[in-house]
C-alpha positions as CSV (number, residue, x, y, z in Angstrom):
1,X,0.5,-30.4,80.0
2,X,3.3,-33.0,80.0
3,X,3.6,-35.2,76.8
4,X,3.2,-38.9,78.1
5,X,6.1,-41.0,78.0
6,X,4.2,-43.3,75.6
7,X,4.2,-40.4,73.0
8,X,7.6,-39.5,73.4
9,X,7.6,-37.4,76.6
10,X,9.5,-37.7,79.8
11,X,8.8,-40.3,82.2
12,X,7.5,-40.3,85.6
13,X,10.1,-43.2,86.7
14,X,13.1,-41.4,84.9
15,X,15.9,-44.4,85.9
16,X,15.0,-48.2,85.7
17,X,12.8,-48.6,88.4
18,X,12.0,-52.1,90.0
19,X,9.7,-52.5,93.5
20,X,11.2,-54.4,96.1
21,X,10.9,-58.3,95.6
22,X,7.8,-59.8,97.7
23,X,7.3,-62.5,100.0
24,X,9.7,-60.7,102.1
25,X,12.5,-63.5,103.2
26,X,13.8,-63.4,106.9
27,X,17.4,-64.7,108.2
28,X,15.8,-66.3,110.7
29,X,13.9,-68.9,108.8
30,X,16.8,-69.8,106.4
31,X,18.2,-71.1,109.5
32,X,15.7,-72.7,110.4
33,X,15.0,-73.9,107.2
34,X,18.6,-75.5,107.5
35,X,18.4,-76.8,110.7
36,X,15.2,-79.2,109.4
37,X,17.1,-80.1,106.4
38,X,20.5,-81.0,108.1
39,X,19.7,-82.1,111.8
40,X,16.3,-85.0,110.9
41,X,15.0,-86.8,108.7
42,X,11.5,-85.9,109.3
43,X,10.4,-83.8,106.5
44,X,6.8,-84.5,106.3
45,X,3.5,-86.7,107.8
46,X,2.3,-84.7,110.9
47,X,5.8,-83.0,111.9
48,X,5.8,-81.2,114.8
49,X,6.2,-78.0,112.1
50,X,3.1,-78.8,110.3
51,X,1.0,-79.3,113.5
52,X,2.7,-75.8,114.9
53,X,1.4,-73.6,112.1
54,X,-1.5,-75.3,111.3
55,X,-2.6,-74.8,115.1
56,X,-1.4,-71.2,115.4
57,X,-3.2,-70.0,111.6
58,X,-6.6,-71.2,112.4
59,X,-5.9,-69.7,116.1
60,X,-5.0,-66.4,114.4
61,X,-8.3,-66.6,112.3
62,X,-10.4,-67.4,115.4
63,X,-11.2,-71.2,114.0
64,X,-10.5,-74.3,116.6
65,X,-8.6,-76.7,113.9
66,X,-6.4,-76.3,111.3
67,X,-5.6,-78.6,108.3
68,X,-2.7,-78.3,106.2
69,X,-2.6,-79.0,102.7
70,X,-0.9,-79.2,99.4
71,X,-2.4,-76.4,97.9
72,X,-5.9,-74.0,97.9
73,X,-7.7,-75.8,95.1
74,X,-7.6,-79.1,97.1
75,X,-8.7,-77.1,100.3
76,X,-11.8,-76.6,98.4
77,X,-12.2,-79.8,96.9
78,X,-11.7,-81.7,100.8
79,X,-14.2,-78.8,102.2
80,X,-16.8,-80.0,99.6
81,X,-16.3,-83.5,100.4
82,X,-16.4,-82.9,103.9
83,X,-19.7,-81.7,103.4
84,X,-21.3,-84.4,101.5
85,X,-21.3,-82.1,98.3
86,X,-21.5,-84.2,94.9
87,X,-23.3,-85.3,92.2
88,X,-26.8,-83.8,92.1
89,X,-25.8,-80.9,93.8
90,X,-25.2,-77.0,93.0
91,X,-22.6,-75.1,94.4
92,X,-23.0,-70.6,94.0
93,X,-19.6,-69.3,93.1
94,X,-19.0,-65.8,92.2
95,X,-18.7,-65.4,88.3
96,X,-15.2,-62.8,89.6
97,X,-12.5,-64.8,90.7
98,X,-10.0,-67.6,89.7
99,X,-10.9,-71.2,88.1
100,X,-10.3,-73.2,91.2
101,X,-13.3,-71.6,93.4
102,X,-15.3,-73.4,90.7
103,X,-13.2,-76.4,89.6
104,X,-13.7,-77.7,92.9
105,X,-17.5,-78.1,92.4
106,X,-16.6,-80.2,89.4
107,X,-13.8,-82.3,91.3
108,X,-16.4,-83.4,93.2
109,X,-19.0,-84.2,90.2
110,X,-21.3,-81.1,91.3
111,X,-22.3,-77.7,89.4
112,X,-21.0,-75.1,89.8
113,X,-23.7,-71.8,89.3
114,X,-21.9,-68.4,88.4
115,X,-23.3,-65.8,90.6
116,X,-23.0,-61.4,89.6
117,X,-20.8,-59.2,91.9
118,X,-21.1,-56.1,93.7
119,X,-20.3,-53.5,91.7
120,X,-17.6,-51.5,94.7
121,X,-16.6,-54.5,96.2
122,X,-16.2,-56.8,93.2
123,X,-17.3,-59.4,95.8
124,X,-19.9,-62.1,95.6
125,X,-23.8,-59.6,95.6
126,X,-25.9,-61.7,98.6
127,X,-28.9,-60.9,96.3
128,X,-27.4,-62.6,93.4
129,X,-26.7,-65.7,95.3
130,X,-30.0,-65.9,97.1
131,X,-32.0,-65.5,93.6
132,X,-30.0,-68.3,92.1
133,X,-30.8,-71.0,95.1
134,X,-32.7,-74.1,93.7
135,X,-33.8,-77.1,95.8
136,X,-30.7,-78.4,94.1
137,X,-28.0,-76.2,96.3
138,X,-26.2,-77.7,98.7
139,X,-23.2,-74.9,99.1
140,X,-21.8,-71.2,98.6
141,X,-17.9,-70.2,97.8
142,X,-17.8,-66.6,98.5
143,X,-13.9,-65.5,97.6
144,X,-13.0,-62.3,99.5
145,X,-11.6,-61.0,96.8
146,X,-8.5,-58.5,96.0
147,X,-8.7,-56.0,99.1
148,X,-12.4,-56.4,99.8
149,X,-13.8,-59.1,102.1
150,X,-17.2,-60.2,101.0
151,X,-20.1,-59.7,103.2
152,X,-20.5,-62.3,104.8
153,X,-22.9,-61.5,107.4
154,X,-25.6,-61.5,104.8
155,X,-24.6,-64.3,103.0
156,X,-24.4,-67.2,106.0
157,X,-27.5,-65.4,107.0
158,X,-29.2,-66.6,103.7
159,X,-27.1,-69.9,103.3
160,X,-28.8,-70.3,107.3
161,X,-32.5,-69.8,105.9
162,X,-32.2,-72.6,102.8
163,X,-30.1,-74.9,104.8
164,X,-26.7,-73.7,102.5
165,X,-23.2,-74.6,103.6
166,X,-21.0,-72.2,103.4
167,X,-17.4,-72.3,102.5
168,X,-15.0,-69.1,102.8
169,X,-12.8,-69.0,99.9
170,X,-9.7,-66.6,101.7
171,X,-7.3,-67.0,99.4
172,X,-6.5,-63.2,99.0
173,X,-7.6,-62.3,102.4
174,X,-4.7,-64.1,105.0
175,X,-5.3,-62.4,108.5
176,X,-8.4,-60.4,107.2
177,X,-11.0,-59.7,110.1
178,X,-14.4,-59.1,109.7
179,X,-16.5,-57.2,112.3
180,X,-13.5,-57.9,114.7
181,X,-13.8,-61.5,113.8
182,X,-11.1,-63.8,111.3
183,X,-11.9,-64.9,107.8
184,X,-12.4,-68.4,107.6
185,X,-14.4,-68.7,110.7
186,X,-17.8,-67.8,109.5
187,X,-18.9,-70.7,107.3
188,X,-18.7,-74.1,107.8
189,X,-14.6,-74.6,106.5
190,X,-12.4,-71.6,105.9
191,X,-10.4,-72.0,102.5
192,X,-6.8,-70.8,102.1
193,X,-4.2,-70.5,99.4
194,X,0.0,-70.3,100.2
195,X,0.5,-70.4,96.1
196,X,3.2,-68.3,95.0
197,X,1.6,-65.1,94.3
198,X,-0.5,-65.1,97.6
199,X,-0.1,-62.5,100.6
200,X,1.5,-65.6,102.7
201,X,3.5,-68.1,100.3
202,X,5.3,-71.3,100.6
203,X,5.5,-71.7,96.7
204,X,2.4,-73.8,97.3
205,X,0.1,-74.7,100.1
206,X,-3.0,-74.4,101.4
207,X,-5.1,-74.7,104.3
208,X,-8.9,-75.2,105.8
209,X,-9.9,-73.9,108.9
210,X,-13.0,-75.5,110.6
211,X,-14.1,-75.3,114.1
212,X,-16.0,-78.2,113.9
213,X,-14.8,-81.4,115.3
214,X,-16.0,-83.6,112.7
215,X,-15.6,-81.9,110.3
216,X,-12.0,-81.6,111.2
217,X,-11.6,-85.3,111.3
218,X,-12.9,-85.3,107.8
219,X,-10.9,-82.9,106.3
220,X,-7.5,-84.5,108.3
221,X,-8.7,-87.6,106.4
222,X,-9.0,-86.6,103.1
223,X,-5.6,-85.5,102.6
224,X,-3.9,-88.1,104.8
225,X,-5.0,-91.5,102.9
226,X,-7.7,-91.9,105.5
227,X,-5.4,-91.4,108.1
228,X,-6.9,-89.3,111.4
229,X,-5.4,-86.6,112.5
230,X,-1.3,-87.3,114.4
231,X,-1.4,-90.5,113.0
232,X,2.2,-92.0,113.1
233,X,3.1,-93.1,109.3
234,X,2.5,-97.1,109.2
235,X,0.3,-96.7,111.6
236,X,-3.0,-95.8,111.4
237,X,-5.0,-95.2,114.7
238,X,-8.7,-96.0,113.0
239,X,-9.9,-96.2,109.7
240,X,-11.7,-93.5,107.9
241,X,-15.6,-93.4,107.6
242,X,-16.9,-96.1,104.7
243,X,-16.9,-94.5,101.4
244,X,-14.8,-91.6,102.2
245,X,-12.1,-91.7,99.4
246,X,-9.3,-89.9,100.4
247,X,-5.9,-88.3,98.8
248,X,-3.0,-87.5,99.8
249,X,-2.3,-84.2,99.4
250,X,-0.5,-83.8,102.6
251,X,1.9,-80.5,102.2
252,X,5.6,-80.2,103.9
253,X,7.6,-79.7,106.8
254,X,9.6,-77.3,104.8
255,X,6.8,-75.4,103.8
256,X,5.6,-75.1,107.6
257,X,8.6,-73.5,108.6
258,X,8.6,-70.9,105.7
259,X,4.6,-70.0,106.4
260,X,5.1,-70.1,110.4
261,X,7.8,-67.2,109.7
262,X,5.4,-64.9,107.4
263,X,2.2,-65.7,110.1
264,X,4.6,-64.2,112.6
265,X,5.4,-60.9,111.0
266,X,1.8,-61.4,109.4
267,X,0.6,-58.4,111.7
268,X,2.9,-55.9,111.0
269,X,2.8,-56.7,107.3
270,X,-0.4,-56.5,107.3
271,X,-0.7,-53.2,108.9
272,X,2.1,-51.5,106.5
273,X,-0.3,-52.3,103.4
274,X,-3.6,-51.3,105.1
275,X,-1.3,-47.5,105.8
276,X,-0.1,-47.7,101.9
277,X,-4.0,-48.9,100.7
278,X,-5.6,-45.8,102.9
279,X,-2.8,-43.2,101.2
280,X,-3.2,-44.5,98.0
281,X,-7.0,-44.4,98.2
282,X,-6.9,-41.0,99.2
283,X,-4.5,-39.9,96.4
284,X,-6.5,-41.8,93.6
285,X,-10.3,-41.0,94.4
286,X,-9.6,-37.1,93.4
287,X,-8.4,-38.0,90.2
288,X,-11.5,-37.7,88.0
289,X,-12.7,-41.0,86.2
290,X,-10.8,-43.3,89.3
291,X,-12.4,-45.2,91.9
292,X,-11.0,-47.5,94.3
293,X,-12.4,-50.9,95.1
294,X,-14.3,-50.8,98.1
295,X,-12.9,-52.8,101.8
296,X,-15.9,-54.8,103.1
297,X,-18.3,-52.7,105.1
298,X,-17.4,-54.5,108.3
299,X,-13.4,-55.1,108.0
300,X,-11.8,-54.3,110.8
301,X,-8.5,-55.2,109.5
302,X,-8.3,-56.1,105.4
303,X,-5.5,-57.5,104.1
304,X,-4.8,-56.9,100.3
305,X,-3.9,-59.2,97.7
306,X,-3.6,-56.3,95.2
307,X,-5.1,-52.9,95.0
308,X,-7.4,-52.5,92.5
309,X,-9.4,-49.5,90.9
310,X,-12.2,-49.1,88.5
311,X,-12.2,-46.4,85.2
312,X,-15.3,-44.5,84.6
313,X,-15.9,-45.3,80.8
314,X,-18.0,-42.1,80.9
315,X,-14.7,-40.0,81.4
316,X,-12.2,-41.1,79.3
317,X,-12.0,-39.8,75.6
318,X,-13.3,-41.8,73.0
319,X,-11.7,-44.8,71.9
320,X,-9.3,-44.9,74.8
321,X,-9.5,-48.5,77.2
322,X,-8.3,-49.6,80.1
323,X,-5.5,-51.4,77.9
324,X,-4.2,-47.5,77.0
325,X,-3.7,-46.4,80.3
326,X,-2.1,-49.5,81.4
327,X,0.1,-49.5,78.4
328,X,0.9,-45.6,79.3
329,X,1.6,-46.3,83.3
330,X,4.0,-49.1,81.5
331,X,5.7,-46.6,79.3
332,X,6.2,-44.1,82.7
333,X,8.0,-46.5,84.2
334,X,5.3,-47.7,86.1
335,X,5.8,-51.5,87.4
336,X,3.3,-54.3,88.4
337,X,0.0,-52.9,86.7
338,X,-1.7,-55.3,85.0
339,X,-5.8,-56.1,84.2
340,X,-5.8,-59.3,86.0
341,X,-7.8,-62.3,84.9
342,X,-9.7,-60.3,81.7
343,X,-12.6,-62.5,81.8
344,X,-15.0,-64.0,84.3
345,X,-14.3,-68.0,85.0
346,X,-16.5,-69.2,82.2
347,X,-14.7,-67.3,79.4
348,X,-11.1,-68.1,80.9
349,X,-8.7,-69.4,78.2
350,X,-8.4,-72.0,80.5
351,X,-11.8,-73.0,81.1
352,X,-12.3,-75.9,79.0
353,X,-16.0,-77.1,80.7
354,X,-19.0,-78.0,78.6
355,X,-21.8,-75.9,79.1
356,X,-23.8,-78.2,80.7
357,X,-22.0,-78.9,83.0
358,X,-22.1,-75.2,84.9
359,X,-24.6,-72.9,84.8
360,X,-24.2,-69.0,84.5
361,X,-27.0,-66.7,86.4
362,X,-26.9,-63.0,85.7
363,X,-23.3,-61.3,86.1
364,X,-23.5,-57.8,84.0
365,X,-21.8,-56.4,86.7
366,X,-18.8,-58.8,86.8
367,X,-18.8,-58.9,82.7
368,X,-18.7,-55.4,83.3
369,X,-16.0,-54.8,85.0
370,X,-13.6,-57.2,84.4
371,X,-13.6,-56.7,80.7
372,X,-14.0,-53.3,80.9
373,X,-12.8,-51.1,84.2
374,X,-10.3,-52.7,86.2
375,X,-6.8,-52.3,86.7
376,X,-4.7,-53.9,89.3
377,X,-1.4,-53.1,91.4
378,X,0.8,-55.5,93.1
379,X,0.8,-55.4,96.9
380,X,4.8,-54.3,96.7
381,X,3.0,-50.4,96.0
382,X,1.4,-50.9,99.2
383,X,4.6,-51.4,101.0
384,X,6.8,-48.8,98.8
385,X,8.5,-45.8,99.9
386,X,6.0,-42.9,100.4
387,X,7.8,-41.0,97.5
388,X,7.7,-43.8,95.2
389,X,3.6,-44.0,95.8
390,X,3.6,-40.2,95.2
391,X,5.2,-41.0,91.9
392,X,2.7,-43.7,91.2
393,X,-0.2,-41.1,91.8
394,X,1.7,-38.5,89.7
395,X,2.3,-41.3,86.7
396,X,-1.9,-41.9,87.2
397,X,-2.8,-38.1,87.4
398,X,-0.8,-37.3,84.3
399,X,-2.3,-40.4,82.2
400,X,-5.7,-39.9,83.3
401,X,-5.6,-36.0,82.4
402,X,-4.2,-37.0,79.0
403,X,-6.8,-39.1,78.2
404,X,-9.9,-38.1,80.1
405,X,-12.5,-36.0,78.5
């Protein structure tokens, strides 16, 4: 057997090796990008850019209305609003995923309840979520999370019987379809992120999808000062609903342009990962101790954020984490592998809440495996050369026969 390069042996990746940078950046919106900047003055406040892409997103994710925004955590926040979601009120998140899923319930003044995960999707578990419903919940943020896509089938069907909204959190899942249907057209308002390390990116960004009409209006309001939707600036057409307090967290016309370009090739982008995912799920389930997250049992067409598998304590040797083997991919020459958030929301770093102002329901299984069992790849492996993912499996192979039982 082959000494790992982390004990002194030779390494998978024997030259520097780098992946190829990601978002992917296109000629054609540099000029475009240009021609904005140079030829007007109108950079912002309804453009005719902003109202393109926001139209043709929520088309491409079978939703009526789109509503572009400055970013995904205020996406949430507006949804919540828009749905008469505050103090008083519970909101079931899933106890896997990032801050902002549940900071939005406390934007709002609500509580936000932490909910367990399936165990092969790492998505929200509908069981969980219907066990933790009090007369108190108003709402559900299921995140489709990683390369999985939550089922959310079941979970509308239970939000349905207690009178739940629901409220798609899609900010890994950009053109992800479910039973031959988009994301964000399920629940009530479809959530979506364009921050920099998302599969679409303007830097920042975000955007709800709704295909209801008021809530649309609602949503248009909150981040436009109260304004409706194509109102002209100093001019509003009518004034908001009384007591709606509004923002502005209106986003760009630069930023339009940039995500219009990605939603164009979104298709064929899309497609390349879901070919690199299906190869690199068939090299990595034979390798004893892997196993790759699971797609949601209805996606027709998943989208990946990252691609993610889960170690099998059982099989490595004892004493050896997850931290060794990422630390020995690293020393192969093995690029973008990381663990990814390390703890569940409430035990974030970054988490500063009192505890009574959240509550936590059972969540072994996300405990479980995000302190424990994951490791993450960037999306670039799912759009690398077929012989750089065959060195990927190899680097894997030789680490996990190193330190497996």
């Amino acid at each position: 057997m082959a000494a790992l390069a982390i004990d002194g042996g030779k390494k998978i990746f024997a030259n520097l090796f780098s992946l190829a940078s990601y978002p992917t950046v296109y000629s054609e919106t540099a000029r475009k990008l240009s021609e904005l900047y140079l030829n007007t003055r109108a950079w912002s406040y309804y453009g005719e850019h902003e109202k393109k892409f926001a139209e043709s997103f929520a088309a491409y994710h079978d939703s009526r209305y789109g509503v572009f925004m400055a970013n995904g955590t205020v996406t949430l926040e507006c949804a919540l609003v828009a749905l008469g979601i505050g103090p008083g009120d519970e909101v079931i998140v899933p106890a896997y995923t990032w801050m902002s899923t549940a900071m939005a319930a406390l934007y709002v003044g609500a509580t936000p309840v932490f909910v367990d995960s399936q165990p092969d999707t790492f998505c929200m578990d509908p069981a969980a979520f219907e066990a933790a419903v009090t007369p108190r919940t108003k709402a559900v943020i299921p995140v489709h999370l990683f390369g999985s896509i939550a089922d959310i089938d079941t979970i509308c069907a239970i939000a349905g019987k207690h009178g739940i909204a629901v409220i798609e959190d899609c900010a890994h899942a950009h053109g992800g379809k479910w039973d031959g249907k988009g994301v964000g057209s399920f629940g009530a308002v479809g959530s979506f992120s364009f921050q920099q390390s998302k599969i679409m990116t303007a830097g920042e960004g975000g955007l709800c999808t709704t295909s209801d009409e008021v809530l649309f209006d609602q949503l248009s309001r909150l981040k436009h000062i109260g304004n409706a939707q194509d109102s002209k600036q100093h001019k509003p057409m009518t004034p908001p609903p009384l007591g709606l307090l509004c923002h502005n967290y209106r986003a760009t016309e630069f930023q339009a342009v940039i995500l219009q370009s990605q939603l164009d090739h979104l298709k064929e982008e899309t497609a390349l990962r879901e070919k690199g995912a299906a190869y690199l799920k068939q090299r990595f389930e034979v390798i004893p101790g892997l196993k790759v997250q699971a797609r949601g049992h209805k996606a027709a067409i998943q989208n990946y954020y990252v691609f993610a598998v889960t170690l099998d304590p059982a099989f490595l040797k004892p004493g050896i984490t997850r931290d060794h083997i990422i630390a020995a991919l690293q020393a192969e020459g093995v690029p973008e592998v990381f663990p990814g958030w390390c703890a569940p929301v409430y035990k974030h770093k970054l988490w500063n809440v009192e505890t009574s102002k959240y509550r936590i329901d059972s969540c072994e299984i996300a405990e479980d495996i995000i302190y424990n069992r994951v490791i993450l790849f960037a999306l670039m492996w799912l759009m690398a050369s077929r012989a750089d993912q065959d060195k990927l499996c190899e680097a894997m192979e030789k680490v996990m026969k190193e330190y497996g039982k």
